[in-house]
C-alpha positions as CSV (number, residue, x, y, z in Angstrom):
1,X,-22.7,-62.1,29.4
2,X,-24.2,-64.6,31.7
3,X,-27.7,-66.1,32.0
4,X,-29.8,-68.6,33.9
5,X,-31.1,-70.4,30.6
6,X,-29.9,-73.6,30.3
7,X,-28.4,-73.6,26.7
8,X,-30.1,-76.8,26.0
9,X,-33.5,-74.4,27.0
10,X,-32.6,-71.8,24.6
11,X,-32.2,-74.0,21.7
12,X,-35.4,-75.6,22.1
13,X,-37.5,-72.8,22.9
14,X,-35.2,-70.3,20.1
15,X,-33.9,-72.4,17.9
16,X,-30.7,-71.8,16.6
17,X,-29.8,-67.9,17.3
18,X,-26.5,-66.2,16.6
19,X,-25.5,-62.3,16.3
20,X,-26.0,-62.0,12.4
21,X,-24.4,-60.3,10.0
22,X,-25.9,-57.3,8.4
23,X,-25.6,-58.3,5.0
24,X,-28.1,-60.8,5.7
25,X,-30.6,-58.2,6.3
26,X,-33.1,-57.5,3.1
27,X,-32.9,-54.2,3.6
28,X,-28.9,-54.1,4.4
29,X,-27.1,-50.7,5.6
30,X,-23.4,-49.8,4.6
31,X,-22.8,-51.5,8.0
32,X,-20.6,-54.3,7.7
33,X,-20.3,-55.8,11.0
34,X,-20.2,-59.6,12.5
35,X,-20.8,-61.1,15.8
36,X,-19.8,-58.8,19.2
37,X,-19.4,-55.8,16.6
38,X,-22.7,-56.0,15.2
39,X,-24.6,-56.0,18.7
40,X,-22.7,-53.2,19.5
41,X,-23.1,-51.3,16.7
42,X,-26.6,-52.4,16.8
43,X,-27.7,-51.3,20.5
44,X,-25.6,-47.9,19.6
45,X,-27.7,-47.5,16.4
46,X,-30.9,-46.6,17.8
47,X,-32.4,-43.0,17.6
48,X,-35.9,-41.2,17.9
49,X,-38.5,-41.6,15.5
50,X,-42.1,-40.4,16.6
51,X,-43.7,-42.5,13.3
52,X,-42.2,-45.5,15.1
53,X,-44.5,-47.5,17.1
54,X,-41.9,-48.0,19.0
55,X,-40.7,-44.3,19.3
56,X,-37.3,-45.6,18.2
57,X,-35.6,-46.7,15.0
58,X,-32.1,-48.0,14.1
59,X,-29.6,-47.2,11.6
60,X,-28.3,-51.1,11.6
61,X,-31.4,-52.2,11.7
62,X,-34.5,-50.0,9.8
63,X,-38.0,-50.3,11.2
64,X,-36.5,-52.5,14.0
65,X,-39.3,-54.2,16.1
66,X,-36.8,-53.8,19.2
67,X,-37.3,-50.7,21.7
68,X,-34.4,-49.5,22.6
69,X,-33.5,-51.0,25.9
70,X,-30.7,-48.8,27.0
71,X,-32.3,-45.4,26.1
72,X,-31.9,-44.4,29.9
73,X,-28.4,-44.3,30.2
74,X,-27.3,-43.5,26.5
75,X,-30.3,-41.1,26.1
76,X,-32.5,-39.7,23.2
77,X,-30.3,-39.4,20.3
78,X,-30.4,-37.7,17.0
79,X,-29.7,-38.9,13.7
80,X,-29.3,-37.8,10.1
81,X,-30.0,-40.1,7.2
82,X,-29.4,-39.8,3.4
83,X,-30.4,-42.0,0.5
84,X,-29.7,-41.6,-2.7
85,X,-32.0,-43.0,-5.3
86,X,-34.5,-43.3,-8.5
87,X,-36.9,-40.6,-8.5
88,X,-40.1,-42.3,-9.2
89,X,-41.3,-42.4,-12.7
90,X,-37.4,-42.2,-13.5
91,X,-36.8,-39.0,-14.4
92,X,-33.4,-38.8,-12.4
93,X,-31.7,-39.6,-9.0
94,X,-32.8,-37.6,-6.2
95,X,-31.0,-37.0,-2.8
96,X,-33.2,-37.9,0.0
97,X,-31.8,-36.4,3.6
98,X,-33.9,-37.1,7.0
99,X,-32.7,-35.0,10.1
100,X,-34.7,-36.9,13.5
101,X,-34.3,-34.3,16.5
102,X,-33.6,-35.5,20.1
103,X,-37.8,-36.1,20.1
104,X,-38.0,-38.0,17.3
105,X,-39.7,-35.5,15.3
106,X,-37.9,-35.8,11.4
107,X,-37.5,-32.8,8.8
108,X,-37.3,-34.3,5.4
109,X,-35.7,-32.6,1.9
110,X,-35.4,-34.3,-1.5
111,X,-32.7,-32.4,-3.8
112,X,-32.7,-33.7,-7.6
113,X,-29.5,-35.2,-8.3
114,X,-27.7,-32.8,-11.6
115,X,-26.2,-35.2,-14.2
116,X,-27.9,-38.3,-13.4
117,X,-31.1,-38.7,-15.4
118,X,-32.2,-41.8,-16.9
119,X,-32.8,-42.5,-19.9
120,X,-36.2,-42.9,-21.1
């Protein structure tokens, strides 16, 4: 990829900026990608999500400030994300799956998790 930023340009007005890794992220996904894999798993990631003030949301990236930019030729997408984790006030592990249709509308269910309480 080409541009008409002078590299010199970019580093003064950007600092230093690299594709990241993921595991940097605070909020890091099972995606373990570098460099050209990472942006493209990245621009790939995104999905609707009408809570968004974007209207989009990634996979790679959660609650990404980014729109996404090629929406028009990859189109709406759907996505289905589970977490696993604590129940609040620890009385167990509870499955957590969200299912985003194509207009970013999301369906929610929470399933407790058999054989995994905490103890208390």
């Amino acid at each position: 990829m080409t541009i008409a930023m002078r590299p010199e340009d970019a580093k003064l007005w950007f600092g230093k900026v690299s594709a990241r890794h993921v595991g940097d992220h605070p909020r890091r996904t099972s995606f373990d990608f570098k460099g050209t894999d990472y942006l493209y798993t990245l621009l790939r990631g995104y999905y609707r999500d009408a809570s968004s003030p974007t209207g989009w949301n990634n996979v790679v990236y959660p609650s990404i400030g980014m729109p996404h930019v090629l929406w028009q030729r990859q189109g709406p997408r759907e996505a289905t994300i589970e977490t696993v984790r604590h129940e609040v006030g620890g009385k167990g592990m509870v499955r957590e799956v969200s299912v985003y249709d194509a207009a970013g509308n999301v369906t929610a269910t929470r399933t407790p998790l058999e054989g995994h309480a905490t103890e208390g």
